[in-house]
N, C-alpha and C positions, 0 to 999 in steps of 0.2 A: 322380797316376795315370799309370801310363806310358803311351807310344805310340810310332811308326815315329818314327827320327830322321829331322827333313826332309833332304831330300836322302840319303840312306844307302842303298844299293842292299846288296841281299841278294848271298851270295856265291854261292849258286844259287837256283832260281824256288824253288817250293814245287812238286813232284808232291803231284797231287791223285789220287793210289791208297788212295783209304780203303775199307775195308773194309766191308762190307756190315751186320758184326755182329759183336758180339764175344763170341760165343759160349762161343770156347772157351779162353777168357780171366778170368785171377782179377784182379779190383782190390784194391790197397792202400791204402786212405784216411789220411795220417797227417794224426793232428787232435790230437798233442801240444800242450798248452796253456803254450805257452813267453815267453808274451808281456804281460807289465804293463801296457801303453800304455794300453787299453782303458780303465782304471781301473775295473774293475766287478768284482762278484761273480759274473755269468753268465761262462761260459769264452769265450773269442773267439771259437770255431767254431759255436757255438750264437746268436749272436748275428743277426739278422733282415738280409737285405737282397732288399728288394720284399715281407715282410712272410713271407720262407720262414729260415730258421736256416742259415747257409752250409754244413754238413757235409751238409746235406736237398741242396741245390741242388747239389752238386758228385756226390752220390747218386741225383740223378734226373737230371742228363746223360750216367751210367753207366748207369743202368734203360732209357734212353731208345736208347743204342747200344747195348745186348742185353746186356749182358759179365752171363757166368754166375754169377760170384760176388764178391762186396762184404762186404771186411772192413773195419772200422773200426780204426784203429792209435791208443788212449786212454791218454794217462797215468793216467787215472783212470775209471772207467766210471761212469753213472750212468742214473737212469731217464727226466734230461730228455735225455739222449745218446740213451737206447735211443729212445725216443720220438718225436725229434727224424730219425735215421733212418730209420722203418720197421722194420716185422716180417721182412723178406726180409731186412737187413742184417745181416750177425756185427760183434760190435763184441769185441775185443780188448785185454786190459787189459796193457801196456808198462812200467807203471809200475816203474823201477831201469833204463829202459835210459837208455844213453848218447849220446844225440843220434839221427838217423832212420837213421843206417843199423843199429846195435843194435836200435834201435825195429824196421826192416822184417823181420831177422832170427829176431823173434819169431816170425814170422805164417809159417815154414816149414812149419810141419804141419796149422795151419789152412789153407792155402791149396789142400791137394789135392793131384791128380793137374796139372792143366789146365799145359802145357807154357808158357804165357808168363804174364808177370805184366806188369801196368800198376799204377807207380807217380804218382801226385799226391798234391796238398794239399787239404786241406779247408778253407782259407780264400784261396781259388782261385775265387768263385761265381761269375764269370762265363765262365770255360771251358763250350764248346763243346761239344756231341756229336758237330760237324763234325771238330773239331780231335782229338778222342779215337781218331774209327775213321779220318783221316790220319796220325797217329802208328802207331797200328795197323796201318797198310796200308805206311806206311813200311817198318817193320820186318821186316817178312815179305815185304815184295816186294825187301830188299838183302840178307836171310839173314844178319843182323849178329844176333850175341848181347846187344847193348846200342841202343838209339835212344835220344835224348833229347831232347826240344823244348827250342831255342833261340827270344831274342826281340831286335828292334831296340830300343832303350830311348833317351829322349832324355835321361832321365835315370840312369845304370844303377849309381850307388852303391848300396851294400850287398850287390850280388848279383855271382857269381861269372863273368869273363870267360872268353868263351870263347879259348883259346889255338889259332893254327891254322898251317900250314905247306904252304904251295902251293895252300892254300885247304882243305888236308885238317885234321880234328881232332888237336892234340894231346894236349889235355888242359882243363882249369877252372882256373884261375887265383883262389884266393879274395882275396877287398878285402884283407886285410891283406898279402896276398904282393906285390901288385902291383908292379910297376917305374913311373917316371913315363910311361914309354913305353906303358904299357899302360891308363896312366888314363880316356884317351879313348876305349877302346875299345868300342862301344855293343851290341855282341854279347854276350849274358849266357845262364847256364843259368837257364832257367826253371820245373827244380824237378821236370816231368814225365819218366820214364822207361819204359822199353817193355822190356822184357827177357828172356832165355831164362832158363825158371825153374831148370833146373840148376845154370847158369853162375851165375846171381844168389847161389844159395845157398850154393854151393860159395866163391866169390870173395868171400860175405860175412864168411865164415870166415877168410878170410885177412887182412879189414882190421885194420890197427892202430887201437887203440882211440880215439876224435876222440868227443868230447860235444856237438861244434857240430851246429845246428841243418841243415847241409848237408851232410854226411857223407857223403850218398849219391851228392855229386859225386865221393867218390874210384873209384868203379866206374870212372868213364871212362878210367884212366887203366891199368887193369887190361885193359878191352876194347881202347884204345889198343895197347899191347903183342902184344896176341894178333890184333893185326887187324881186329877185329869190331866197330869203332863206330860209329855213323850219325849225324849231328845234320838232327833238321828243324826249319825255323822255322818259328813261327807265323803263319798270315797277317795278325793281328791281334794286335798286342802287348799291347792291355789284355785281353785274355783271360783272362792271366797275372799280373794283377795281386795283387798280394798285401795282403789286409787285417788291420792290425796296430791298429789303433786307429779311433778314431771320425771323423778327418777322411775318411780314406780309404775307412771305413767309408759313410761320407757320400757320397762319391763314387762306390762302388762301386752301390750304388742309386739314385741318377740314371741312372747308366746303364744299369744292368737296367732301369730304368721305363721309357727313355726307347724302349728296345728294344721294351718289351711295348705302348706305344702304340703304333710303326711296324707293327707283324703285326697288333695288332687291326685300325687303318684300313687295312694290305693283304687283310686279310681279310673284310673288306667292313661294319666296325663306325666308325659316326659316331661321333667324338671333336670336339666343340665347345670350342673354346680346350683344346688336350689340356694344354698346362701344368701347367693346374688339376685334371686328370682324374688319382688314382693307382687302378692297379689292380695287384693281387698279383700275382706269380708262380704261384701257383694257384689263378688264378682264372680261366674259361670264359666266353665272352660269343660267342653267336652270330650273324651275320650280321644285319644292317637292323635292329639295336636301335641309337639312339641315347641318346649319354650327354652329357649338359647341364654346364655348366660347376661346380667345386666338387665332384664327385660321386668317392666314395671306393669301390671295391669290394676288401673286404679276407678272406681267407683264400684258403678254397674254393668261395666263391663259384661259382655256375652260374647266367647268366641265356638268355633264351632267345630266340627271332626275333624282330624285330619291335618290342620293348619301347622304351621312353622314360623314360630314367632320370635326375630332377635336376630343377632343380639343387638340387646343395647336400645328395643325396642318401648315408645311410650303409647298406649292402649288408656286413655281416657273418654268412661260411658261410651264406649264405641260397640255397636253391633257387629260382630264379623260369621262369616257365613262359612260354609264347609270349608275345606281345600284353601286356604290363602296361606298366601304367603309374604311377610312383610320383612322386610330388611330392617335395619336401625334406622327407625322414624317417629316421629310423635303425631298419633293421630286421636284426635277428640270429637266427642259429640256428631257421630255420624252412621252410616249405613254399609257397609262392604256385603254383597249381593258372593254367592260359593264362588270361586276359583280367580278371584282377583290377588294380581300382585302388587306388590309396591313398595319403590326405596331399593337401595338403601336414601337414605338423608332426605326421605320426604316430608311435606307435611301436609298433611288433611285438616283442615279447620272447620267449628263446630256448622250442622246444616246442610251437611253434603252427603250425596247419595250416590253408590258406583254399584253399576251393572252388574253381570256376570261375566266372567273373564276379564273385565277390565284389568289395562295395564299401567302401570305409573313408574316411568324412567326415575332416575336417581335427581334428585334436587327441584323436583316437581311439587307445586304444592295449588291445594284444592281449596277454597273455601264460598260456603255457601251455593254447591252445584250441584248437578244431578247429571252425573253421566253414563252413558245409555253402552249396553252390550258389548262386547268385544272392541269396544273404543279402545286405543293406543295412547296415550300423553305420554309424548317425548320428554329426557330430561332437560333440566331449566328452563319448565313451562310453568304458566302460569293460569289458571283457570279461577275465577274469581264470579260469583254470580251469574254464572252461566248456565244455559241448558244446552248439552250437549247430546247426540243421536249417537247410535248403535252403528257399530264400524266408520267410527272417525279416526282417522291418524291425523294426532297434532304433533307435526313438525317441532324439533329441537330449538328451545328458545321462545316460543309462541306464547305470545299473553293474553287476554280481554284487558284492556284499558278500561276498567268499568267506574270508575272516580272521576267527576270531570272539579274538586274541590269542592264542593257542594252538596252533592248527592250520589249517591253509587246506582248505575246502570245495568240491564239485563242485556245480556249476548246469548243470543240461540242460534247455533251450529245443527243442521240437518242431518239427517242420516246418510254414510255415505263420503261426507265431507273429508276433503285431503287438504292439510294445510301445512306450507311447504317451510320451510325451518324461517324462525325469525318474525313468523307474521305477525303483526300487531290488528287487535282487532278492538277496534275505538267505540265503548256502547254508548247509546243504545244501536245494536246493530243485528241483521239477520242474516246468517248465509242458509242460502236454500240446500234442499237434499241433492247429494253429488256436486256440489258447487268445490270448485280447487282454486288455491293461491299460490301463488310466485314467492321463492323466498326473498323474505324481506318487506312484502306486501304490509304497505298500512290502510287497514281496511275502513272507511268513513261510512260508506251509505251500500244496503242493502243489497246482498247478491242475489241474482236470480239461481234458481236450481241448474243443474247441469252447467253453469260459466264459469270459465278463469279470468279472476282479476292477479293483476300484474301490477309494482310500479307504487311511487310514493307521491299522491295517495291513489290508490288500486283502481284499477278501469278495467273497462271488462276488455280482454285481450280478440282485438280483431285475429281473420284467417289473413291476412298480411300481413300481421307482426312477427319478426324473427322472434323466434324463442329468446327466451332470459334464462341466465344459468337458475339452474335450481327449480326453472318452474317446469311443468308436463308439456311433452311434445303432441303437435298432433299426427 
């Protein structure tokens, strides 16, 4: 992964004149898929680091600096591209061009009116919003028809050196041209450009036709000529890095991670041994919740003040609400309403929604339900497409039978409801509000509100029936 050569002093500081927004500014995302290393079927730009698809992540540090519009530059387009993206992004299909500057040439008439263009890569995911609107501000504060970010590299094979004369730009120098003289040179183009969208278009017209994957360094050499070119470097060289395969891949999310712990705990979020702690690039965690060792929050995740998460807990695109408190459990795709507990060893499956205060005994698991208020699930229950009401204690052991092989069934438990350890409730079935069962009860056909069923399968309990252990006396 690159970084500042030790000892390398830049040939000037970096101004910090960034732009406030980039309003009125069109981006170029090239995400040509030029690259085998990977060895996979997924395209390289699609590929996860912090658990977002690197074209999303170089797409929302664009979203995040304002810039008006976001094209996508695709050898091939597809729906996990579109998808992968967002709805606001144009994705552009390149496919017959000849290396990026063909490729950028495309996107002339897609790109509008908007007088500057910003060009990057889409496998670029840790670039900056900082570094987008200082290129940006570069640009427009020197009135050069071309900017391009430069980097210090301690290792800078592969990537094109920068050539300079009294410390001004001459030109890119690619790997293979180089002299020995220039081997060591740790200055390299980094692949970002800033451009005047006339001169861009106009000048891309004139290039002689190059298939290499860098193409768009021969602009420089066009602005060089005409006067008009700026290089800035980046304050941070891994910014730039480029990901081409799985080691780097590997690398490049350590370090997105390692980022997204330092802002949670500056943001006032407990991270307990963060090592062990990963959480997504899209995922939200608000103030004075702490997060216990082991504990994974992965997508879109939203948790919320206060909460106590772990260890050892799994948090997939789950909502969670002030005050909760989760033990070691995996819970996906659902809703936790402030001050509910649950687990340890439970599971919430995606489509389920929990009150406030709700509680969830250890080896309890939810899927597809909506349960109401101050409700109780004992552990090793089972609650499966059900609607449940606000102050229901479900009995230790208790399930909805809601599968009859065929189809899955709805169970709706009233408010109120007391069900007594063991009870099996067979859907499609209803119990009424305040309605109680006998432990053990298998519940077949509809309770009325206020009655106890008893008994396999459940009746409603006459004022003669001696009590059954486990169930309410009168």
């Amino acid at each position: 992964m690159t970084t500042r050569t030790p000892g390398a002093q830049p040939l000037s500081s970096p101004k910090t004149n960034a732009v406030t927004s980039l309003a009125g500014w069109t981006a170029l995302v090239l995400a040509n898929d030029d690259s085998l290393a990977m060895q996979s079927a997924t395209p390289t730009v699609l590929h996860e680091v912090a658990g977002v698809p690197m074209v999303r992540l170089v797409c929302d540090s664009l979203r995040e600096a304002g810039c008006a519009r976001i094209i996508v530059l695709a050898g091939t387009s597809s729906d996990a591209l579109a998808s992968a993206v967002g709805d606001d992004v144009e994705i552009l299909d390149t496919q017959g061009a000849a290396g990026s500057a063909s490729a950028t040439s495309k996107a002339r008439e897609a790109a509008g009116a908007h007088r500057n263009i910003l060009i990057l890569r889409a496998d670029m995911p840790l670039i900056s919003t900082r570094t987008l609107r200082e290129l940006a501000g570069r640009h427009l504060g020197e009135s050069r028809v071309l900017t391009f970010l430069t980097a210090y590299l301690t290792d800078p094979h592969g990537f094109g050196r920068i050539q300079r004369r009294n410390g001004l730009v001459q030109g890119i120098v690619r790997e293979r041209d180089l002299t020995a003289a220039m081997r060591g040179q740790p200055e390299v183009n980094a692949g970002l450009y800033a451009a005047d969208a006339q001169w861009l278009w106009d000048t891309l017209a004139t290039l002689e036709p190059n298939a290499s994957a860098d193409s768009l360094g021969d602009l420089v050499a066009h602005a060089v000529a005409r006067g008009g070119v700026e290089a800035y470097q980046v304050t941070e060289a891994i910014e730039v890095a480029q990901v081409g395969d799985r080691l780097q891949l590997s690398q490049a999310d350590r370090i997105l991670r390692d980022r997204i712990r330092e802002r949670l705990m500056r943001d006032g979020v407990t991270l307990m041994d963060p090592e062990t702690i990963y959480v997504d690039a899209g995922a939200t965690i608000a103030a004075d919740t702490v997060l216990l060792p082991g504990t994974h929050v992965i997508g879109a995740t939203s948790i919320g003040a206060g909460c106590r998460i772990g260890p050892n807990a799994v948090l997939r695109d789950m909502t969670i609400g002030d005050r909760c408190e989760i033990g070691g459990s995996t819970l996906e795709g659902s809703t936790l309403a402030e001050g509910v507990t649950v687990g340890p060893y439970c599971h919430i499956r995606p489509g389920s929604t929990l009150g406030r205060d709700v509680h969830l005994g250890n080896y309890a698991e939810v899927k597809a339900s909506r349960i109401g208020e101050r409700t109780a699930v004992g552990h090793f229950s089972y609650i499966g497409d059900a609607e449940v009401g606000a102050d229901v204690n479900v009995g230790a052991g208790s399930i909805t039978a809601n599968y009859d092989g065929i189809t899955k069934h709805r169970t709706v438990i009233g408010d109120g409801v007391h069900l007594g350890s063991d009870t099996v409730m067979v859907a499609p079935v209803t119990l009424g509000r305040g309605a109680r069962t006998g432990a053990g009860a298998v519940v077949v056909d509809d309770v009325p509100e206020g009655a106890t069923v008893i008994g396999v399968p459940a009746r409603v309990r006459r004022t003669d029936d001696p009590p059954s252990e486990g169930s309410p006396s009168t």
